[in-house]
N, C-alpha and C positions, 0 to 999 in steps of 0.2 A: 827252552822255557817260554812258554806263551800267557799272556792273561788277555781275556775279554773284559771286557768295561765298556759297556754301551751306556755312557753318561754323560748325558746333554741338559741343562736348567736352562731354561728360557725368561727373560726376566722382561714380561710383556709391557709392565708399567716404563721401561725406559726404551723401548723399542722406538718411539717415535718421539724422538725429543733433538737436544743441540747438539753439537759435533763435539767430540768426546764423549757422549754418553753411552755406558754398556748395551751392547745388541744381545751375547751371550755370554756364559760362563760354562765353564767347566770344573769339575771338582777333580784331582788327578791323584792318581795311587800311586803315589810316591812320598816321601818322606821329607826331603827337601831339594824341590825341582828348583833349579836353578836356571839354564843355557836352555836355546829355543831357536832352532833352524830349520828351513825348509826342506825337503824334498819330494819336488811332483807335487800331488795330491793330502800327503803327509808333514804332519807338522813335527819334527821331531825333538824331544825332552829330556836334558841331561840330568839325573837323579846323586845329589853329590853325596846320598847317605851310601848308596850301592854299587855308583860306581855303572850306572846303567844308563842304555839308552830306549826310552820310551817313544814309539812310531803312533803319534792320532790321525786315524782316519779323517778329512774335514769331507770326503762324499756320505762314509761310512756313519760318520760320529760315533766313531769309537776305537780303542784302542789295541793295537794288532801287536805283533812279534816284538820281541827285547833284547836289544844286545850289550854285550860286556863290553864296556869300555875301557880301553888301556891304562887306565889310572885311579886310583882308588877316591877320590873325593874330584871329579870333572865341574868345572865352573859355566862357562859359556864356552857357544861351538856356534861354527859358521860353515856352510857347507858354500864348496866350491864347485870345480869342473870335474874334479875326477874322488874326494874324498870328502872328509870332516875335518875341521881344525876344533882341538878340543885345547880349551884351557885347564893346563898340569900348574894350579897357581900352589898349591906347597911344595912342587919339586923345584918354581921358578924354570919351566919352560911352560912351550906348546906344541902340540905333537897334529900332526900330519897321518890321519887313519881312514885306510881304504876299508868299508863299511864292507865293502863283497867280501874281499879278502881276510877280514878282521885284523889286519897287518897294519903295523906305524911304518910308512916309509921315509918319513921324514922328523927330524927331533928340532926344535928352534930351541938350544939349550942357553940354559946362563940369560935370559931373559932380559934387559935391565930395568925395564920398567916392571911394575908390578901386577901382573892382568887381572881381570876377570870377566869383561863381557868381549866377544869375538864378530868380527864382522869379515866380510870378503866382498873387495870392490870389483872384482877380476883384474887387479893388479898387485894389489897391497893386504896383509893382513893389518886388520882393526882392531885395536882394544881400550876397553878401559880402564884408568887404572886411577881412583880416589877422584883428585876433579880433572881430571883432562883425559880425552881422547887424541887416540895416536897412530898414525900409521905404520907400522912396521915392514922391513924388506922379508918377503917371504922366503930367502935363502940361507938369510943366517939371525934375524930376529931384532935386527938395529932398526933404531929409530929413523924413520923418513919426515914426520909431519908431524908435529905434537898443538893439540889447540886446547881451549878451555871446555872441561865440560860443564851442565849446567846444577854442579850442586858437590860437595867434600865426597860424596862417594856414589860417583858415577858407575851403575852397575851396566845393564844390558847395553846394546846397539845392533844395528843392523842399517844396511845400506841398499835401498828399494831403486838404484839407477839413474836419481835424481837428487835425494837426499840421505841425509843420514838421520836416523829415527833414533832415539836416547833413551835410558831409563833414570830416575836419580834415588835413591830411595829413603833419605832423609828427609828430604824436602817434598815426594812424594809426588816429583815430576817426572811428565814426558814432552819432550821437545825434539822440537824439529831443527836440523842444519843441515845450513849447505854444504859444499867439499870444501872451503876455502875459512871452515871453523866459526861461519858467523848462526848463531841461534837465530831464529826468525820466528819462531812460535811455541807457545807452553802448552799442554794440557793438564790437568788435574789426572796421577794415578789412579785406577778403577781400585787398587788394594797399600795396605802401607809398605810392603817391600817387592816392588816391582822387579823384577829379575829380566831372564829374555823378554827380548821383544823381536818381530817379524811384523811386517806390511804386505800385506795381498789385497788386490783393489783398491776397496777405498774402505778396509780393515786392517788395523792394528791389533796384534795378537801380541796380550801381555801374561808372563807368567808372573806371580805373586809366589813369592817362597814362603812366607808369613802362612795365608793362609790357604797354600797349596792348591789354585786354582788358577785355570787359561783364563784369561777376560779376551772377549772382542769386543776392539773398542772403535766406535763408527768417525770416521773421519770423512764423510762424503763431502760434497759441494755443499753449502745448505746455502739459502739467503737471508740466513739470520746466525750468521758463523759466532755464537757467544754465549758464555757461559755464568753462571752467577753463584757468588757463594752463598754463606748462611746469611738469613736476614738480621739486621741491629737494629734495636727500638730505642732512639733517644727523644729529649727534647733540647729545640735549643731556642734560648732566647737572646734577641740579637736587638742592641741599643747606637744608634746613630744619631749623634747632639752637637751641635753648635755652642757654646759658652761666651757669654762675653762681661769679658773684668772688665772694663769701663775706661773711661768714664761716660762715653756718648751713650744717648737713649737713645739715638737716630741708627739702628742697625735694625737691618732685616735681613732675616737667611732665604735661606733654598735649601731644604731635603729631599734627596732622591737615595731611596733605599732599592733594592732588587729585587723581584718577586718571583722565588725559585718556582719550579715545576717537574712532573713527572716525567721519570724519562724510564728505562732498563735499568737504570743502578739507584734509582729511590723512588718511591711513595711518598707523598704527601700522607698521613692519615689525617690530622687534627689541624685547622687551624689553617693558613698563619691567622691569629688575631693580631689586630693592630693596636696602639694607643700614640694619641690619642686617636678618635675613631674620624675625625673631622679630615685625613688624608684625601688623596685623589688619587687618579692612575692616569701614566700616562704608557706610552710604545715608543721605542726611537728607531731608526731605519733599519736597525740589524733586528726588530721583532723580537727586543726585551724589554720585560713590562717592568715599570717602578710606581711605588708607591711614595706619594709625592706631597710636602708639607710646607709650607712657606708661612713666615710672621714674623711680627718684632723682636728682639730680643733686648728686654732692657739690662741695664747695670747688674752682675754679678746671678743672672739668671741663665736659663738656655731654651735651648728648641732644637726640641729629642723628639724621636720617631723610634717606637719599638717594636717589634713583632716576635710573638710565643706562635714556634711552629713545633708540631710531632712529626719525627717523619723517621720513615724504615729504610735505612740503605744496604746494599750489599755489596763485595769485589765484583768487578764486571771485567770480562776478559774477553778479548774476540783473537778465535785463532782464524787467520786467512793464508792459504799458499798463494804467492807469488801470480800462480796462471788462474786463479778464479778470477782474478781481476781484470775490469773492462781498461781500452786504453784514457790516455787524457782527452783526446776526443771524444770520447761519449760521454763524457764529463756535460749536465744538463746548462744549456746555454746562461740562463737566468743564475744558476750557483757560478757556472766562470765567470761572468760579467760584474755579480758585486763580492765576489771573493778572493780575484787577483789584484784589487785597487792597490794602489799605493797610500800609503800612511805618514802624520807627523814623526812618528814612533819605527818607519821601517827605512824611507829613505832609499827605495829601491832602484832610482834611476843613480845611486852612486856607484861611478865603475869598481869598486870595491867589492860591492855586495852580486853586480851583476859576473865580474869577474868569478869572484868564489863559488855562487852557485853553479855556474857551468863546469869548474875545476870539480865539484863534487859530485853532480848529478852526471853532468856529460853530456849524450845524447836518449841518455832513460826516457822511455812514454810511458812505462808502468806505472801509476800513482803507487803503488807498494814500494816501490824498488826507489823511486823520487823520496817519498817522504823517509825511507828507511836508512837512506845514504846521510840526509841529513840530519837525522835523528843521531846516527851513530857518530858526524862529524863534531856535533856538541857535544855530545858524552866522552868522547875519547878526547876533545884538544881544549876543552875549557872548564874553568875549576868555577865549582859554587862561593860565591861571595856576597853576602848581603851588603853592597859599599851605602847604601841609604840614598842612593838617586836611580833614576830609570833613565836612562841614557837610549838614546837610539841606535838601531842596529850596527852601524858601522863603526860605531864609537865600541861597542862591548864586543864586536868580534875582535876588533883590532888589538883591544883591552887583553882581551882572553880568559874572561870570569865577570860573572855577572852574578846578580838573583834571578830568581823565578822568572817575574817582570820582564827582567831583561834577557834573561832566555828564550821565551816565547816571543819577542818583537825580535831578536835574532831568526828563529825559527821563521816566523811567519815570512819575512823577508827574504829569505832563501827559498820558502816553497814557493809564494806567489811568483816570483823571479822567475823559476822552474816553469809556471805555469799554472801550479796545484793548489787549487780552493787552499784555504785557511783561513784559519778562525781564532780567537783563544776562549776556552771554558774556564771557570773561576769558584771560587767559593768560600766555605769555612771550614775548619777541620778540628778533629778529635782531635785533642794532646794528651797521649797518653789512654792515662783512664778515662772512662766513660763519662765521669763527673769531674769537668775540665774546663781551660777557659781559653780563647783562641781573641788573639788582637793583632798577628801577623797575619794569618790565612794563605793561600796559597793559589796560586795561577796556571796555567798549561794549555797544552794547542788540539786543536783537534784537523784534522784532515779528510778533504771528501775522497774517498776511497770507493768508486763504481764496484759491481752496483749496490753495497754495501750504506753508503752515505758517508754521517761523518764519525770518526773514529777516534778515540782520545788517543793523544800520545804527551808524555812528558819529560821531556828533553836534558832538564833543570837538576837532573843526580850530579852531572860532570864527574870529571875524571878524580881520582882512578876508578876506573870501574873495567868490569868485567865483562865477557857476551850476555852472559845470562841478565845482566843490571839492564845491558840496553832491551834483551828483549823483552825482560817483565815489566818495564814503560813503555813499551809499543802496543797498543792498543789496549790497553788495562787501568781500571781505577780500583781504589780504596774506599771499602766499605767506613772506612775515618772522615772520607765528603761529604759534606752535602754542597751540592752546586747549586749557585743563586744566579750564575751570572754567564750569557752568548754573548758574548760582540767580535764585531770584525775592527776594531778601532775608531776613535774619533766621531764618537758619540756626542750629540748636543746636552746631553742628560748626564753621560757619565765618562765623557774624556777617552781617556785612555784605562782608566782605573777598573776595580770591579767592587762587587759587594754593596757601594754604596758611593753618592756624591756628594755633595755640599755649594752652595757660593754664595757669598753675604756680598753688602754694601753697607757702609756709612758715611755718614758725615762729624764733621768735628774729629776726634780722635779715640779710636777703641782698639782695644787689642781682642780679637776672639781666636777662641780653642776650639779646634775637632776634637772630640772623641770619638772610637767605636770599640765592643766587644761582644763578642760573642760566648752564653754561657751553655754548657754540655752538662746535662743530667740523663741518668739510664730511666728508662722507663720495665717497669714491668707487665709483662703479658698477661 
């Protein structure tokens, strides 16, 4: 039985774009294509309505000869050195079929995990099965390696020599890991039910069972490795006031608000206006700008600083392999110099903190592999606690739970230690619905990643969590931010804090209040 199908769609408007975006597609004559392995020059496609296996040309671009597969509904298949491992997942095994021969020479029966996508490391058979991938002994079908995979039903895999490539098809991801179970990078699926997957070059070949087409999807080098979701149109307006119940007249404040900016995950469009209009602007050494209001404040009045801004944000994601990256030395003299400093809030020279970071980092020079060790150290051994104080580094590691705040001055303390620029980014956040109000806000780190720059990471989930949780805070925000706020710490303007500052004087006797809140309205297009 032969069929030809010389069908190739080119989709020129995503040809040159970010890493994960479609290069080609393919529409496949099959009914529900599932499994996707290599051989040679041929991409090969297990059809689970038929029971067939479908051979694509990738010189050709098109589809050649078809063979019967040993089992009536095949799932994934992984070619090896001398056959096909096809997943038999309603008989609960997997079968071992030499394609010359059309002969099963071997049965992995009684299964005990449950399969469906197949991989071959040239040791181990791969599978997955719900959330976790697994290694199996290719002689009788037992468990060797079981790890998490990145979503309740992990379909496809494949293992390209270096990594392991994933599919998820609920969640609509593909992700990258190492041999040793840790995720390191997301992409967005090219379709909603991602099936096989293979790597050749620096393409990912995804099958879509939904809507029965190969996607290639580009994974090169690029130097702008990031991706962005749909855009949100809000406004927000954001109030920072001083109060003072009394009884002294003799009080004067200081407002220092934050004056966000454009970056890859927001737009300014509208605004900010200010009130009252009579502010100033100032810059502090980390080159964040505030809008800035000083005066009296008599008995049972205040001195508030507001700003109505518009602004469009989106999720921002940057996928990076591990070897794109330059080492810590090319790291630009001027970012090492005012980005390893020591801090009130970090306390670096405490053997404590100096100890820990070498216990976790090691002898790492990768800034990926630096900031990712640590990143994972927080998420796996420290739980979220809002205690209501911001304590310094060695105090909340030793603690083992902090907040945000104190997450990131753990963080920061660990990378610069390591050597590795750090920073923390800040802001206000959606609660919720779009029409919301926000007076906790929220904090996180970003790290200089050559030659990439700096890359947000956020530390702050803590445990329990999962691979998948560390890796979709590694280098990822939420289109629910908008960031107001850079600093490397110990600001004259704004301390340690973000969003906004304050500091009064009096004389005689007065009690004054902070307030701030920030309000969330949707805007329409």
């Amino acid at each position: 039985m032969k069929r030809m199908i010389p069908f190739l769609i080119l989709m020129p408007s995503l040809l040159f774009g970010n890493v994960g975006e479609v290069k080609t597609s393919v529409p496949l004559p099959m009914a529900q294509p599932f499994g996707l392995a290599v051989a040679g020059d041929n991409l090969l496609i297990s059809d689970r309505d038929t029971g067939t296996l479908f051979a694509y040309s990738l010189k050709d671009k098109k589809f050649g000869q078809t063979i019967l597969l040993p089992c009536d509904h095949p799932l994934g298949i992984a070619r090896d050195e001398k056959g096909l491992w096809v997943c038999d997942k309603a008989n609960k095994r997997i079968l071992h079929f030499l394609l010359d021969l059309k002969r099963v020479d071997q049965v992995l029966g009684d299964v005990e995990t449950d399969p469906s996508g197949l991989a071959w490391d040239g040791k181990n058979v791969w599978a997955t099965s719900g959330n976790k991938f697994l290694a199996l002994d290719p002689a009788d079908g037992t468990e060797v390696r079981t790890y998490e995979g990145p979503g309740p039903d992990t379909t496809g895999i494949f293992f390209d020599g270096k990594y392991f490539w994933l599919t998820e098809r609920q969640r609509d991801h593909i992700v990258c890991a190492t041999p040793d179970g840790d995720i390191i990078g997301v992409l967005p699926s090219p379709g909603p039910y991602p099936a096989g997957i293979v790597k050749l070059g620096d393409t990912l070949w995804v099958v879509d069972f939904e809507q029965k087409t190969l996607y290639a999807v580009d994974v090169a080098f690029n130097s702008r490795p990031l991706y962005t979701g749909s855009p949100h149109l809000r406004q927000v307006r954001f109030t920072h006031a001083l109060y003072n119940r009394g009884p002294s007249a003799e009080v004067d404040g200081k407002l220092y608000v934050c004056i966000a900016e454009d970056d890859p995950h927001q737009k300014i469009i509208k605004g900010p206006i200010y009130a009252p209009s009579s502010y100033s602007t100032l810059k502090d050494l980390w080159g964040q700008k505030f809008a800035f209001l000083e005066g009296k404040i008599l008995p049972l009045q205040e001195l508030a600083l507001t700003y109505t801004v518009e602004v469009e944000t989106k999720d921002l994601n940057y996928f990076i392999l591990p070897e794109w990256v330059q080492g810590l030395d090319s790291i630009p003299p001027e970012i090492q110099k005012k980005y390893v400093v020591d801090g009130s809030k970090l306390e670096m020279d405490d053997p404590y903190i100096l100890e820990l970071s070498k216990k976790i980092v090691g002898d790492e020079k990768n800034p990926f592999w630096v900031a990712f060790k640590i990143h994972k150290y927080l998420h796996t051994t420290m739980e979220y606690v809002r205690t209501g104080g911001w304590n310094a580094a060695p105090t909340v590691l030793k603690r083992g739970n902090g907040s945000c705040s104190e997450f990131t001055f753990a963080f920061l303390a660990l990378a610069r230690a390591a050597g590795l620029p750090a920073r923390y980014e800040a802001g206000i956040v959606v609660r919720g619905d779009d029409g919301s109000i926000d007076d906790v806000y929220h904090r996180w780190v970003q790290v200089y990643v050559p030659p990439f720059g700096w890359i947000p990471v956020d530390p702050s989930r803590g445990k329990p969590t999962t691979s998948m949780d560390v890796a979709s805070s590694f280098g990822s925000l939420s289109h629910r931010f908008f960031i107001t706020t850079h600093s490397g710490g110990d600001s004259p303007y704004l301390g340690w804090t973000y969003n906004y500052y304050s500091t009064y004087e009096f004389s005689g006797r007065a009690i004054v209040e902070s307030r701030s809140e920030a309000k969330w309205d949707p805007v329409q297009k």
